[in-house]
Backbone as XML, in Angstrom:
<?xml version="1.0"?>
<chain id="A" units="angstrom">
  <residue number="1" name="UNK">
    <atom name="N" x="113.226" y="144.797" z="47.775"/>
    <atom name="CA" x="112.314" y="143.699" z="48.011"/>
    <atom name="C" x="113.132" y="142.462" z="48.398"/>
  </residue>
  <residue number="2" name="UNK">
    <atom name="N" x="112.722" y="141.505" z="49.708"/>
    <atom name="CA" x="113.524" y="140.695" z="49.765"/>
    <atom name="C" x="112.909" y="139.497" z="49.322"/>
  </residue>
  <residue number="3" name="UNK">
    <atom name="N" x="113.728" y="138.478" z="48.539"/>
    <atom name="CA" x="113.328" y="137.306" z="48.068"/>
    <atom name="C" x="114.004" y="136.064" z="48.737"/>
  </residue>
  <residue number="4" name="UNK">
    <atom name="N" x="113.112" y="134.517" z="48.670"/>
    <atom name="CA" x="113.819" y="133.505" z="49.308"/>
    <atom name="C" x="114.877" y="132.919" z="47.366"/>
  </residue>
  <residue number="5" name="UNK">
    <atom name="N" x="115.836" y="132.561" z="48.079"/>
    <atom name="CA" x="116.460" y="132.293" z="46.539"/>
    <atom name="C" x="117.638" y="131.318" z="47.053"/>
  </residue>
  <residue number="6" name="UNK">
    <atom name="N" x="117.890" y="130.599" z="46.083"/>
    <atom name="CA" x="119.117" y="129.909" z="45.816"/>
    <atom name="C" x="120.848" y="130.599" z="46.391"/>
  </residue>
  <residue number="7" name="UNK">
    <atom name="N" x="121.567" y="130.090" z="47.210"/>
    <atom name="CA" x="123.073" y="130.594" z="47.107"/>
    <atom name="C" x="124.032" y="129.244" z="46.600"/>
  </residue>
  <residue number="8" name="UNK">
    <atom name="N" x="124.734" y="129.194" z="45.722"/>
    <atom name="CA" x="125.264" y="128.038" z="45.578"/>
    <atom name="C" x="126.794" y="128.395" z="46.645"/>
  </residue>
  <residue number="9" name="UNK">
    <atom name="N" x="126.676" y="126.914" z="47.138"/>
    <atom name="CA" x="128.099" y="126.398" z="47.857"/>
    <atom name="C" x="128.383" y="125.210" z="47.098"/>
  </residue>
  <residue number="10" name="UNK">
    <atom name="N" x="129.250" y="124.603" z="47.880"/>
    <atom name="CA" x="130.034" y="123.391" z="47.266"/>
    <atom name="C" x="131.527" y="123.602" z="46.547"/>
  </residue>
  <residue number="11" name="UNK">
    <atom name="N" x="132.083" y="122.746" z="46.021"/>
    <atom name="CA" x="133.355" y="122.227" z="45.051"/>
    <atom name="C" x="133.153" y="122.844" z="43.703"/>
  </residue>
  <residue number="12" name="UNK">
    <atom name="N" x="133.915" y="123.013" z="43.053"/>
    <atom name="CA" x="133.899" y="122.763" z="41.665"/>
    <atom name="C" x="133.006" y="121.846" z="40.847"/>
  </residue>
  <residue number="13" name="UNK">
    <atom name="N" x="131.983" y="121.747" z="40.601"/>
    <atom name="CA" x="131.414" y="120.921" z="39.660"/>
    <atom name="C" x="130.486" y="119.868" z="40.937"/>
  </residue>
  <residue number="14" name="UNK">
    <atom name="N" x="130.746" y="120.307" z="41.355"/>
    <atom name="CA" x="129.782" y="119.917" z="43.050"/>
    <atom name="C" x="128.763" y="120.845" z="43.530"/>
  </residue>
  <residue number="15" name="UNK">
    <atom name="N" x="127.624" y="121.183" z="42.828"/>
    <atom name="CA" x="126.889" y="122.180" z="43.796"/>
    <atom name="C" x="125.795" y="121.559" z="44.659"/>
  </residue>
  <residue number="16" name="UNK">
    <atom name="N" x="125.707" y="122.604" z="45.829"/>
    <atom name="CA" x="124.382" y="122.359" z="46.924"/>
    <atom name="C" x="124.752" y="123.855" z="47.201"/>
  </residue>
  <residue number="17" name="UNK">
    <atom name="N" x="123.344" y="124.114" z="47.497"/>
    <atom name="CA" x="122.435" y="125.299" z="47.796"/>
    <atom name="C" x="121.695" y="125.180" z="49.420"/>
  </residue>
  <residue number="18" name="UNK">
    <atom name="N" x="121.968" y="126.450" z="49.199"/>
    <atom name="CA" x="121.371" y="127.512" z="51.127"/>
    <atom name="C" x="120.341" y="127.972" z="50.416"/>
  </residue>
  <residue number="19" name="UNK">
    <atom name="N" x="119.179" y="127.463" z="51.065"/>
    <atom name="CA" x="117.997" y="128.462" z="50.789"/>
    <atom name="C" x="118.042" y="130.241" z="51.755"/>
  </residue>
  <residue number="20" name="UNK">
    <atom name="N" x="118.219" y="130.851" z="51.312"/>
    <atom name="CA" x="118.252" y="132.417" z="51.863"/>
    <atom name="C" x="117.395" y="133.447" z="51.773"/>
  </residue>
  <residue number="21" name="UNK">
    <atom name="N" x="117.495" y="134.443" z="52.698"/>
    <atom name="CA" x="115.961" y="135.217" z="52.404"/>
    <atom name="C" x="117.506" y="136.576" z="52.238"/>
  </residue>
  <residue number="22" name="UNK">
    <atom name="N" x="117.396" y="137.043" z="50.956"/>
    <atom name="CA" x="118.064" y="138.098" z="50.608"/>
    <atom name="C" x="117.312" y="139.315" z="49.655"/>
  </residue>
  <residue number="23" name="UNK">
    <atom name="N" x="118.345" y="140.114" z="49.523"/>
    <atom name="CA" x="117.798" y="141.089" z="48.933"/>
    <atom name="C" x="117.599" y="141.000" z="47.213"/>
  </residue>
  <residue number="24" name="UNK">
    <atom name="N" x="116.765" y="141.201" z="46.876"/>
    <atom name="CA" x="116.855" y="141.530" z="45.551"/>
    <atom name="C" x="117.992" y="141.850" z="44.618"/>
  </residue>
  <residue number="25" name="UNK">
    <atom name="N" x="118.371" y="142.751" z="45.007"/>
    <atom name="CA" x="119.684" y="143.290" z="44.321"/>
    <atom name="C" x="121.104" y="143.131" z="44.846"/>
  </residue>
  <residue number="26" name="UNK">
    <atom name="N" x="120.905" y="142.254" z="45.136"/>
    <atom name="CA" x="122.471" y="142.094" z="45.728"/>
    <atom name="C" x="122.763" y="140.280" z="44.677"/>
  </residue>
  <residue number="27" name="UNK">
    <atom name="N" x="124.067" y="140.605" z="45.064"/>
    <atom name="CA" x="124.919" y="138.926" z="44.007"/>
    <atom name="C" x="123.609" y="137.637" z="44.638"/>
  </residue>
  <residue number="28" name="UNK">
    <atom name="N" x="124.157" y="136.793" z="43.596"/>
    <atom name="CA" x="123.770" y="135.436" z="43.954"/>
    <atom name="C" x="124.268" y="134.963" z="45.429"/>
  </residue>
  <residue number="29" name="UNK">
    <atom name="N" x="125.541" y="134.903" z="45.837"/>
    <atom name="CA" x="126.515" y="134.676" z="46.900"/>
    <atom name="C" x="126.738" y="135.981" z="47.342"/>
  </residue>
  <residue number="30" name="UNK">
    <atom name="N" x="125.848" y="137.164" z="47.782"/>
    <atom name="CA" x="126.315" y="138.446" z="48.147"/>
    <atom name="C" x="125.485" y="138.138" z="49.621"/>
  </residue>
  <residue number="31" name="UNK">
    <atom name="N" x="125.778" y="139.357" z="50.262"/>
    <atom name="CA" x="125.374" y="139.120" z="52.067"/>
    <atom name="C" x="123.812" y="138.933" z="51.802"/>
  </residue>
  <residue number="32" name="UNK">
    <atom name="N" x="122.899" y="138.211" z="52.916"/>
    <atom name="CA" x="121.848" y="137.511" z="53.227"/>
    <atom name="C" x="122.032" y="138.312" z="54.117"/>
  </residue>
  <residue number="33" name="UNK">
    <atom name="N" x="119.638" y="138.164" z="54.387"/>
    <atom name="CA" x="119.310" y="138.297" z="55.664"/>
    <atom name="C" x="119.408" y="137.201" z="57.163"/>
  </residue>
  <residue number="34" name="UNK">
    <atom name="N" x="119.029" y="135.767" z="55.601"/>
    <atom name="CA" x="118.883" y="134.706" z="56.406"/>
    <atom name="C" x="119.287" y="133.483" z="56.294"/>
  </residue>
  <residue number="35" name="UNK">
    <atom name="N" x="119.390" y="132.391" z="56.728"/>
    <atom name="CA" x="119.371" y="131.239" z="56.068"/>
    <atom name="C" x="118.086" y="130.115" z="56.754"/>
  </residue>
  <residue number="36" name="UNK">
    <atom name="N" x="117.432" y="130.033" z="55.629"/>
    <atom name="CA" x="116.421" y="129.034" z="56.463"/>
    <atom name="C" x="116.180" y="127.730" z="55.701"/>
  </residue>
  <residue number="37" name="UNK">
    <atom name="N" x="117.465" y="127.317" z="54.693"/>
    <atom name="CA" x="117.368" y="125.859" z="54.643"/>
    <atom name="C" x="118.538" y="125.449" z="53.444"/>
  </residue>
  <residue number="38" name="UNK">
    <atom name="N" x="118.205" y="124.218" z="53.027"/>
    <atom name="CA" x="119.352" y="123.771" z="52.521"/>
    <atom name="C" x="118.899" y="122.612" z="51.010"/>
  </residue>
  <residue number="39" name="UNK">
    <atom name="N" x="119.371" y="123.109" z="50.575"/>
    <atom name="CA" x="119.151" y="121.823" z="49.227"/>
    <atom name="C" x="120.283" y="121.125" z="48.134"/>
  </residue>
  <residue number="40" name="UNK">
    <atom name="N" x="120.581" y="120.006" z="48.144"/>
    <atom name="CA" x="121.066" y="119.559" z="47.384"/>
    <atom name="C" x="120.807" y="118.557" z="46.450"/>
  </residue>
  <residue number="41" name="UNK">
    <atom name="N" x="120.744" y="118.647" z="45.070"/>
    <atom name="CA" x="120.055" y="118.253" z="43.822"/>
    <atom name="C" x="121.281" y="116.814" z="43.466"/>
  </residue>
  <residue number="42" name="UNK">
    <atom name="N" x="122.247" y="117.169" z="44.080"/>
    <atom name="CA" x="123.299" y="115.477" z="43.674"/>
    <atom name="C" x="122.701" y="114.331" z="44.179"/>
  </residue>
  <residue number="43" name="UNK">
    <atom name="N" x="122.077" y="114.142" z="45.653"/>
    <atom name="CA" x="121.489" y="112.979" z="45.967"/>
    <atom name="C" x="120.679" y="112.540" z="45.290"/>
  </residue>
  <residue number="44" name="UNK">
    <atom name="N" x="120.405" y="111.096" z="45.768"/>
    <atom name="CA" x="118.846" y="110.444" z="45.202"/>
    <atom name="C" x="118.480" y="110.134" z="46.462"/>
  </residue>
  <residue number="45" name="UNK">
    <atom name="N" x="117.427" y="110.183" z="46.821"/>
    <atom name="CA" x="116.332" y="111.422" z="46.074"/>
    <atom name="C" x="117.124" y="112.822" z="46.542"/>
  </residue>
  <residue number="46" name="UNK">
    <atom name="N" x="116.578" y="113.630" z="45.987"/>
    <atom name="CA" x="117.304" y="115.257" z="46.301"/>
    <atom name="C" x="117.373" y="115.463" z="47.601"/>
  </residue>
  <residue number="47" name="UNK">
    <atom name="N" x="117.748" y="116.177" z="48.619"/>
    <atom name="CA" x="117.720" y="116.611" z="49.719"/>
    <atom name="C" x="117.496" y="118.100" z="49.902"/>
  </residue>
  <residue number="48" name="UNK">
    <atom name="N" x="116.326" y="118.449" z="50.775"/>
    <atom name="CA" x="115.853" y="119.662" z="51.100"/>
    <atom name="C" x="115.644" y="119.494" z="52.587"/>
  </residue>
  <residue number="49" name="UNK">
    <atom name="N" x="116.415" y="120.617" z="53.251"/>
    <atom name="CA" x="116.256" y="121.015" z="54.583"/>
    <atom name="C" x="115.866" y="122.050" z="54.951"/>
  </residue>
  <residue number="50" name="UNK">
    <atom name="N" x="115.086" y="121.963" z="55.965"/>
    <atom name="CA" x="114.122" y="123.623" z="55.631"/>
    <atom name="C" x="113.271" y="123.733" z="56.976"/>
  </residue>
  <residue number="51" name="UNK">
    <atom name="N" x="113.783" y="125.158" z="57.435"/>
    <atom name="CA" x="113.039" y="125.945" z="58.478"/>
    <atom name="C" x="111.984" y="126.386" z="58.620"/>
  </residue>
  <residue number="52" name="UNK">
    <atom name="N" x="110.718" y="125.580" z="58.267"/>
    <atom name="CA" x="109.467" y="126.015" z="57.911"/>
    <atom name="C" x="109.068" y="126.806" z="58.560"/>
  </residue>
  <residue number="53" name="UNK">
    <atom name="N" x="109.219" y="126.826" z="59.695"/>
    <atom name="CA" x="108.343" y="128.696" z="60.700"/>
    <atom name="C" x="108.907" y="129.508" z="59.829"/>
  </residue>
  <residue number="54" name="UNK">
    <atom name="N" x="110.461" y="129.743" z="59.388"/>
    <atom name="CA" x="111.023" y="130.916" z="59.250"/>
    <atom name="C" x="110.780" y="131.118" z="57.900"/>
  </residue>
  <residue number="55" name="UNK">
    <atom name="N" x="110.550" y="130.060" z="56.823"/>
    <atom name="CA" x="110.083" y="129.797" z="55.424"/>
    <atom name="C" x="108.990" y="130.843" z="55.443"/>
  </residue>
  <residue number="56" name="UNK">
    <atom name="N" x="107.697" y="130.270" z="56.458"/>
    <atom name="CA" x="106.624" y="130.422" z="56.489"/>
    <atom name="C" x="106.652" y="132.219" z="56.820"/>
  </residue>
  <residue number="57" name="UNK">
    <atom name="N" x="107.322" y="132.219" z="57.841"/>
    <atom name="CA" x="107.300" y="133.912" z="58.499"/>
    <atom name="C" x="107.505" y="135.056" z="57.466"/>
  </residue>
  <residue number="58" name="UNK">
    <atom name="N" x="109.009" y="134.581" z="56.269"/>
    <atom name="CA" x="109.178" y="135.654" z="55.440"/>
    <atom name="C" x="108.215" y="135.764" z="54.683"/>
  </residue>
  <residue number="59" name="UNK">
    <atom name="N" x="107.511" y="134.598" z="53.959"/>
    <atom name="CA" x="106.805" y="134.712" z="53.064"/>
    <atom name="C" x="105.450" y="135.301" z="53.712"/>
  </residue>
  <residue number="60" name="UNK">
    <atom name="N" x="105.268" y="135.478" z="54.792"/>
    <atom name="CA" x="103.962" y="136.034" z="55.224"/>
    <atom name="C" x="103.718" y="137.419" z="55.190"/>
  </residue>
  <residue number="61" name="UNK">
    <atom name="N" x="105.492" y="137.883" z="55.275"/>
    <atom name="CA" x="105.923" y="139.054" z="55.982"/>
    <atom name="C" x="106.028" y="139.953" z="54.628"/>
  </residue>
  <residue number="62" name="UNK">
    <atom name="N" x="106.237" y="139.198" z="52.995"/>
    <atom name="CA" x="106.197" y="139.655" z="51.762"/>
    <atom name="C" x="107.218" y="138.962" z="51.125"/>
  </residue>
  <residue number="63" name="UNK">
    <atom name="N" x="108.566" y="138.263" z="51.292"/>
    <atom name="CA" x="109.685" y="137.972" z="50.588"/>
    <atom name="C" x="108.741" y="137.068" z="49.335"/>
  </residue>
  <residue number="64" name="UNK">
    <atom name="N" x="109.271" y="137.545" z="48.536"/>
    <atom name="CA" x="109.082" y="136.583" z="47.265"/>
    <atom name="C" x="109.792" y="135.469" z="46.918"/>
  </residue>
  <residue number="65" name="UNK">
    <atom name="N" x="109.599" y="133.947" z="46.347"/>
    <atom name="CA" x="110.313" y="132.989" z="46.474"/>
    <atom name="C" x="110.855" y="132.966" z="45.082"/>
  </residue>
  <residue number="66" name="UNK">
    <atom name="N" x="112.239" y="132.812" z="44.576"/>
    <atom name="CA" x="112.130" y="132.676" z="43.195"/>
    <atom name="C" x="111.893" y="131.423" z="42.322"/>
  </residue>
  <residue number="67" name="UNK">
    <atom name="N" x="111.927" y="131.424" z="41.356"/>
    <atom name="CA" x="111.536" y="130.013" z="40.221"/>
    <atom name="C" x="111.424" y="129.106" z="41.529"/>
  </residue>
  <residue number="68" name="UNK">
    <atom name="N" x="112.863" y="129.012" z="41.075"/>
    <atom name="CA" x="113.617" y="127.596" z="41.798"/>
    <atom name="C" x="112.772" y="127.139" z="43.256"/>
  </residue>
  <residue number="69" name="UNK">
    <atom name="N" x="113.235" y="128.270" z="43.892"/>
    <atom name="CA" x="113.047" y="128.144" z="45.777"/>
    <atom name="C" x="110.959" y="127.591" z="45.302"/>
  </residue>
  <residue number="70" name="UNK">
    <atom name="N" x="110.512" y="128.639" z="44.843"/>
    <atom name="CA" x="108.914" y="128.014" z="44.454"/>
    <atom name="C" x="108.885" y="127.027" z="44.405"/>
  </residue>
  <residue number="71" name="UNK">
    <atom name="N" x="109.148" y="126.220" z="43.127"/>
    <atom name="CA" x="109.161" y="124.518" z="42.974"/>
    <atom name="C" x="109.573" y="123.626" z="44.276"/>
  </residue>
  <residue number="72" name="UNK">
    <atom name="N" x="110.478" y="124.279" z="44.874"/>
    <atom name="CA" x="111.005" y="123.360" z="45.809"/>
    <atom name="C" x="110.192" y="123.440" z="47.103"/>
  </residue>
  <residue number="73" name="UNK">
    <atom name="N" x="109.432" y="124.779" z="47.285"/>
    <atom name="CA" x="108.358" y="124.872" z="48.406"/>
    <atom name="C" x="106.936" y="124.322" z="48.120"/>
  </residue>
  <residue number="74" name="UNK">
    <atom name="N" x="106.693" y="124.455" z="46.526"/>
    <atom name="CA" x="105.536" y="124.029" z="46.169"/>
    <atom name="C" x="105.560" y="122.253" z="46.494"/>
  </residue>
  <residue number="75" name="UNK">
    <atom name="N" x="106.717" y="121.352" z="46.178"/>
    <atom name="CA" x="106.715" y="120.058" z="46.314"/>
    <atom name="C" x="106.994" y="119.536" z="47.533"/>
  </residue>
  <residue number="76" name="UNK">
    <atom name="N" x="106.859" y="120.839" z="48.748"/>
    <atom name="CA" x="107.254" y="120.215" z="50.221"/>
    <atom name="C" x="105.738" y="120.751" z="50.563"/>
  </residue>
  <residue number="77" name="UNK">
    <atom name="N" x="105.048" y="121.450" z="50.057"/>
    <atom name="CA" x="103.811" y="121.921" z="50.816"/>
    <atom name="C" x="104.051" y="122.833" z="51.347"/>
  </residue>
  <residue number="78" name="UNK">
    <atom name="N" x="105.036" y="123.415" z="51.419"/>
    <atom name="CA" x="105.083" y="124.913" z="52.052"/>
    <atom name="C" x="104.380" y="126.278" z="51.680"/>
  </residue>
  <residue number="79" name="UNK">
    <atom name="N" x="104.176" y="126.144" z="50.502"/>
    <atom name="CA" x="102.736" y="127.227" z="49.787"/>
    <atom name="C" x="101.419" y="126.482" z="49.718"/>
  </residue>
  <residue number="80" name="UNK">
    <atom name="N" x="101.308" y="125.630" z="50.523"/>
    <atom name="CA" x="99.671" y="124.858" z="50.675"/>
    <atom name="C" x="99.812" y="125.734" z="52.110"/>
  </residue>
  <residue number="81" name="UNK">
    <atom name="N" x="100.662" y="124.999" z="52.838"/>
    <atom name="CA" x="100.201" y="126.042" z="54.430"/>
    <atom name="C" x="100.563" y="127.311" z="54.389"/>
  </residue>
  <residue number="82" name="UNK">
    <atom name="N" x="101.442" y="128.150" z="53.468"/>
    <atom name="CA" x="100.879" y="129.297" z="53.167"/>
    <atom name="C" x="100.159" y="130.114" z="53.014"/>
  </residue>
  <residue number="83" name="UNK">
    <atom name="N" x="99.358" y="129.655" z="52.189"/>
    <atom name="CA" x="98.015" y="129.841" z="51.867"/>
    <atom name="C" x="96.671" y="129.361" z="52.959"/>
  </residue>
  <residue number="84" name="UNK">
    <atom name="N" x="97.099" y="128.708" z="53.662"/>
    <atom name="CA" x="96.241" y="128.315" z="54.949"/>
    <atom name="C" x="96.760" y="129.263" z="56.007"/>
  </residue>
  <residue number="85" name="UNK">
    <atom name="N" x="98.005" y="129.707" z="56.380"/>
    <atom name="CA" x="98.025" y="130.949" z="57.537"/>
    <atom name="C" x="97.634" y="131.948" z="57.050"/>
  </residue>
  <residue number="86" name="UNK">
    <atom name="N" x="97.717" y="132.619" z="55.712"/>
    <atom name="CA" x="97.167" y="133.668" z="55.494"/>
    <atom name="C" x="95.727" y="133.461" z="55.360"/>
  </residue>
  <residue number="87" name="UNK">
    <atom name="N" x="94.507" y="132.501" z="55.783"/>
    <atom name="CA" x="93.605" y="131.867" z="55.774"/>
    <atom name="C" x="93.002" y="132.547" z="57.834"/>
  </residue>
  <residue number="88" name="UNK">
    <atom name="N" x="94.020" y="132.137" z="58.067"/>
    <atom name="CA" x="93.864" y="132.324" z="59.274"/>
    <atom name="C" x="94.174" y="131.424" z="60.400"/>
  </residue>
  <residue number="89" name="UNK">
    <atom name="N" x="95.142" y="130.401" z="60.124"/>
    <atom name="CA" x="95.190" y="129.022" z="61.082"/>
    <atom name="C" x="96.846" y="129.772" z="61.548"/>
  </residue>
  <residue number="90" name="UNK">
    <atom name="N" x="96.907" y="129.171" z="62.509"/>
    <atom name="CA" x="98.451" y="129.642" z="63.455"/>
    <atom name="C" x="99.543" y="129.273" z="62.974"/>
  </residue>
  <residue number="91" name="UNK">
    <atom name="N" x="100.520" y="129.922" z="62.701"/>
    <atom name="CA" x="102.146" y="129.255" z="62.464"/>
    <atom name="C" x="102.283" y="127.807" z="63.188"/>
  </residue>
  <residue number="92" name="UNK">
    <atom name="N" x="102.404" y="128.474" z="64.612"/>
    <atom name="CA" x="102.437" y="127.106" z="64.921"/>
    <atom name="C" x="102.135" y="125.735" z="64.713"/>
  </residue>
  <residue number="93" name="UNK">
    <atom name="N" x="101.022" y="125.915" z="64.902"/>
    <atom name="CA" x="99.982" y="124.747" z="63.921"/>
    <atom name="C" x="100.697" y="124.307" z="62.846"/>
  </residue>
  <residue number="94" name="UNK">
    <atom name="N" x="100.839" y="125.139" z="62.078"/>
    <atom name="CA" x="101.329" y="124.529" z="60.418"/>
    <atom name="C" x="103.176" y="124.493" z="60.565"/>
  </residue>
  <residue number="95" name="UNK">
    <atom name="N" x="103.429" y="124.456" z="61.678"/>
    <atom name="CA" x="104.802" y="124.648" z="61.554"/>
    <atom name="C" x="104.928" y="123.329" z="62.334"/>
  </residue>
  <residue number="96" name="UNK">
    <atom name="N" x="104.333" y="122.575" z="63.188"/>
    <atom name="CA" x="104.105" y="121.354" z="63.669"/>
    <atom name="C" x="103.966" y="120.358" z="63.114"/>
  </residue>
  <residue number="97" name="UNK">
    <atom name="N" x="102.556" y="120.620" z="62.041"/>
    <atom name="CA" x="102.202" y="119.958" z="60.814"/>
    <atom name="C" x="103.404" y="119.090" z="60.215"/>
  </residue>
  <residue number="98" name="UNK">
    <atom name="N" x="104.613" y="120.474" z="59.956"/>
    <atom name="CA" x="105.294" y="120.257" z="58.688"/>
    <atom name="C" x="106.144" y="119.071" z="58.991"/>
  </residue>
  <residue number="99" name="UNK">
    <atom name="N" x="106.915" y="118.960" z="60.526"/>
    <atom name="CA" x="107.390" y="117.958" z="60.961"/>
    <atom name="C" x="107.341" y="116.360" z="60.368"/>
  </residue>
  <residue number="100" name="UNK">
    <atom name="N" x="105.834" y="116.414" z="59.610"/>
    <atom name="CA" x="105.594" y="114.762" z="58.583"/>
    <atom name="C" x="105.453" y="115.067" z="57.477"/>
  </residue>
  <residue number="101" name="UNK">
    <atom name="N" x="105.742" y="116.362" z="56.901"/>
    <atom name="CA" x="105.290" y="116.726" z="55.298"/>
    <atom name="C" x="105.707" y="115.580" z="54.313"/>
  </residue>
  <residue number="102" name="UNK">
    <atom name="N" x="106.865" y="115.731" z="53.871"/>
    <atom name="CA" x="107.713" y="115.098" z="53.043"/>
    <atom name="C" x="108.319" y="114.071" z="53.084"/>
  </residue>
  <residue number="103" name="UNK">
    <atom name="N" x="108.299" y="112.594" z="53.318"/>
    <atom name="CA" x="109.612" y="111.841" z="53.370"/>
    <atom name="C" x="110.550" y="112.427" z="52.799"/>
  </residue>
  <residue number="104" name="UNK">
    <atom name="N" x="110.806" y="112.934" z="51.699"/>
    <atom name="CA" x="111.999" y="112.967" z="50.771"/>
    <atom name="C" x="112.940" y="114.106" z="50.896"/>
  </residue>
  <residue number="105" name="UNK">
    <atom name="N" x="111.953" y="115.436" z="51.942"/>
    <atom name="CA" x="112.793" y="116.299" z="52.824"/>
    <atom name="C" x="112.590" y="116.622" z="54.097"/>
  </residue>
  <residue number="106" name="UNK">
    <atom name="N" x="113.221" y="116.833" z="54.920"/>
    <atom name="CA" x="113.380" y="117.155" z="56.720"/>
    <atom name="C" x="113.521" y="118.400" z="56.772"/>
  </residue>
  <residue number="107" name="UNK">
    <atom name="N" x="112.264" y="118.707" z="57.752"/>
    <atom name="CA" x="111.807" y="119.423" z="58.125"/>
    <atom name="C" x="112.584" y="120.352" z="59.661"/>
  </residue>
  <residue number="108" name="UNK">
    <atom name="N" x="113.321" y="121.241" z="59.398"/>
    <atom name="CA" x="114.527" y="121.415" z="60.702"/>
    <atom name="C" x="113.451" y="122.406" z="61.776"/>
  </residue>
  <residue number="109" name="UNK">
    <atom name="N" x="113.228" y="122.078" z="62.810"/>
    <atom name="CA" x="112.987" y="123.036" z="63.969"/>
    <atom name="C" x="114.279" y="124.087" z="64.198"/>
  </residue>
  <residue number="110" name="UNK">
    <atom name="N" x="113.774" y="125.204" z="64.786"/>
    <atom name="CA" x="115.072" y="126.196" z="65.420"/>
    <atom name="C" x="115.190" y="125.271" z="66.457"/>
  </residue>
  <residue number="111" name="UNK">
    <atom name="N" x="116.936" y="125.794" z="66.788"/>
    <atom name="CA" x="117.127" y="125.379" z="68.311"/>
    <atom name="C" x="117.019" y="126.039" z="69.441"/>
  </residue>
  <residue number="112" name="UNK">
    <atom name="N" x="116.892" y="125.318" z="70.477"/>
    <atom name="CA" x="116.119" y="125.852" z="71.584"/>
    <atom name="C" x="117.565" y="127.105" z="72.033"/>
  </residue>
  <residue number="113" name="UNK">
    <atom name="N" x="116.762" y="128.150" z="72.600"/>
    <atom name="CA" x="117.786" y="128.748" z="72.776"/>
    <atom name="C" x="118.356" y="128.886" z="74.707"/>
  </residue>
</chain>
């Protein structure tokens, strides 16, 4: 089963976190499918960066979010429009949306390829 979860990076006594869509059973820091965002809890206010299509896509697709990654999607709105695409409204749409969700986190588009 793949879940969105926490990887810690950083220093010694310095952490920030990759939001990742990995496997269940593999390490905390073991190989990923994905990376679709970024959080770090040292700033004020916290900083969350986040790929909402691709947020949005795994979780549509089944990945489970854990504790952590939850709280941090629940306080960006990312399981409000969750719950609205599986409703029936377009990614797109809610992936446009997300662009003004949060002041307190940025919202990353993919790049154009």
């Amino acid at each position: 089963m793949l879940r969105l979860r926490l990887r810690r990076v950083g220093r010694k006594k310095q952490p920030s976190y990759r939001i990742v869509v990995a496997e269940s059973a593999s390490p905390r820091d073991g190989k990923s499918v994905e990376t679709v965002g970024f959080y770090n809890p040292r700033t004020e206010p916290e900083t969350l960066q986040l790929l909402e299509e691709r947020a949005l896509y795994w979780l549509s697709v089944g990945a489970q979010p854990s504790e952590s990654v939850a709280r941090l999607l629940k306080n960006n709105g990312t399981l409000e429009r969750l719950a609205r695409l599986r409703a029936g409204e377009s990614l797109e749409a809610l992936a446009a949306e997300a662009g003004g969700a949060a002041p307190a986190a940025t919202v990353l588009t993919e790049p154009e390829a």
